[in-house]
N, C-alpha and C positions, 0 to 999 in steps of 0.2 A: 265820433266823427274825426277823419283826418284834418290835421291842420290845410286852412287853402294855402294855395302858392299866394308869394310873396310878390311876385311880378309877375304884374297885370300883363303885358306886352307877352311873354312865355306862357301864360293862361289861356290869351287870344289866339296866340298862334298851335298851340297841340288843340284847340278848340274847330279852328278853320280846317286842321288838318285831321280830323277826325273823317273823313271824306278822302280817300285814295282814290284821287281819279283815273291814272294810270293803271291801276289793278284794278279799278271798280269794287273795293273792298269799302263799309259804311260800317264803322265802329258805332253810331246810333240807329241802326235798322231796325231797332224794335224800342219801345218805351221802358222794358226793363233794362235795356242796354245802356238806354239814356241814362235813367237813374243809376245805372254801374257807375259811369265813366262822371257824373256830377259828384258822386260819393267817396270815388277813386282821387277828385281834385279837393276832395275836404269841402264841398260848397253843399252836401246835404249829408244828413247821417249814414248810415250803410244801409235800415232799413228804409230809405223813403220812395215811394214807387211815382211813377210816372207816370202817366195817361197820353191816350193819341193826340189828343190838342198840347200838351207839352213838346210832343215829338215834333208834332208838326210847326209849332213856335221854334222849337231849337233849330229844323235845316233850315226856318226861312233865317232864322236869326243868321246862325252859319255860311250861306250863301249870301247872304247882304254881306257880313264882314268880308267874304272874298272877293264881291266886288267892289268893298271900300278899300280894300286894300291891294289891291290890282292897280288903283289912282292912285299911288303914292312913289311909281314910277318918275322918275326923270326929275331934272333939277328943279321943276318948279313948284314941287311938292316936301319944300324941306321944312313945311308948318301944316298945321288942322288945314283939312281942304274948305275953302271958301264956299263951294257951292253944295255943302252939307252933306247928308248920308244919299244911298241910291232908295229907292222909293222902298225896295223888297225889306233893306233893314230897319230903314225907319216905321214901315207899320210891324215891324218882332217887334223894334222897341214899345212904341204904342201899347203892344199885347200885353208889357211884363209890368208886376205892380211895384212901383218903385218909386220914391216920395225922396226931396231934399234936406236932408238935416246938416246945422252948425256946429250943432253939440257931439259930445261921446267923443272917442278914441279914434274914431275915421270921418271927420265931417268928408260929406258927398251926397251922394246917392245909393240909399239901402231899401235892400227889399220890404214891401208891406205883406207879403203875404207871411204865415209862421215856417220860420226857419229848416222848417223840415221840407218843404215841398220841392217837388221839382224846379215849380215857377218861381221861389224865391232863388233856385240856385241858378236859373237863368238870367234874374234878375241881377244876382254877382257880376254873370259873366257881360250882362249889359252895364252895370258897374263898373267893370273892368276897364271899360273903353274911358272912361271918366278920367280912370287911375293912369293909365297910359299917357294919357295925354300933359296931367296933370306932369306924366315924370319926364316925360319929352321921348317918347320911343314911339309913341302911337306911329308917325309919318314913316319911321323905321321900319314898320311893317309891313312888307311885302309878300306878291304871291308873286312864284314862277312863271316868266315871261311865255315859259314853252307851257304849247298851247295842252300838249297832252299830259302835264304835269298840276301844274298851279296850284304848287305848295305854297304853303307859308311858310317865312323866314322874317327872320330880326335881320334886319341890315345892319349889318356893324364896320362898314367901311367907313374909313374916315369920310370920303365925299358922299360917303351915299348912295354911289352908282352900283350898285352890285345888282343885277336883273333876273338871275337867276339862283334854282334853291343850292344848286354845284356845277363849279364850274368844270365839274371831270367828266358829269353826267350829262345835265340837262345844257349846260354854256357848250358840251363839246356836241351832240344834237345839233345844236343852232348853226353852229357854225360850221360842221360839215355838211349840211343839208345847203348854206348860202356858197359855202364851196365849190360843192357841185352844179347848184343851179349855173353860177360864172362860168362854170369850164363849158356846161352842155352848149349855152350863148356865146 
């Protein structure tokens, strides 16, 4: 098994954007795909297969994180959102088995199911969010303001404001579309 990634916040975000919405390309479209791209992050062995209830836990898990992290837009989101996850991620979370411990090398939250499954490596990636936060990047996390993008991206501006995933691409989009509309009025 690969080692997993070290940062939780870069886990989330190639995890959210496993979903090209602008291409309509789905790197998890099938259960063994799952299981590739879980194995490919070190969070399951290379042989471990996945099942359609895995699949279907991981996009709901995946589209909750993109609309948690859609809310981490604008200045009043520079801490854990107050009004908690949106409904779609909190029942993935629910779904995945995962127990708190103090003890070991990583107190948190680790998977109960054995180490090989799918749903323990979903459980990671529900971990993840733990870890995130715990480093202070979770809020950092954002998806692309434009509507036919909404990628993920780590904010790394100093204030925070950064909206979208490039501002050559998707920032220049925006703002020649708001352009245009002023000139047409």
């Amino acid at each position: 098994m690969a080692e997993a990634q070290d940062d939780p916040a870069t886990l989330l975000r190639d995890f959210v954007n496993t979903l090209n919405v602008d291409a309509a390309e789905d790197e998890l479209a099938t259960p063994e795909r799952l299981a590739a791209w879980l194995a490919g992050r070190g969070l399951v062995p290379e042989a471990a297969r996945a099942s359609g209830t895995d699949l279907t836990t991981a996009i709901a898990l995946r589209e909750g994180l993109r609309e948690a992290l859609s809310a981490h837009q604008g200045p009043a989101h520079h801490g854990p959102r107050e009004a908690g996850f949106p409904d779609d991620l909190d029942d993935a979370l629910a779904a995945l088995p995962l127990r708190v411990t103090l003890t070991g090398p990583r107190p948190g939250l680790v998977p109960l199911d054995p180490p090989g499954t799918a749903a323990a490596g979903l459980a990671r990636l529900a971990a993840a969010i733990i870890d995130s936060v715990t480093a202070g990047t979770w809020p950092r996390l954002k998806v692309c303001q434009e509507d036919t993008c909404r990628w993920a991206f780590l904010d790394t501006s100093k204030n925070r404001s950064r909206a979208w995933c490039s501002m050559s691409v998707c920032g220049n989009r925006t703002k020649t579309r708001a352009y245009r509309a002023r000139r047409r009025a």
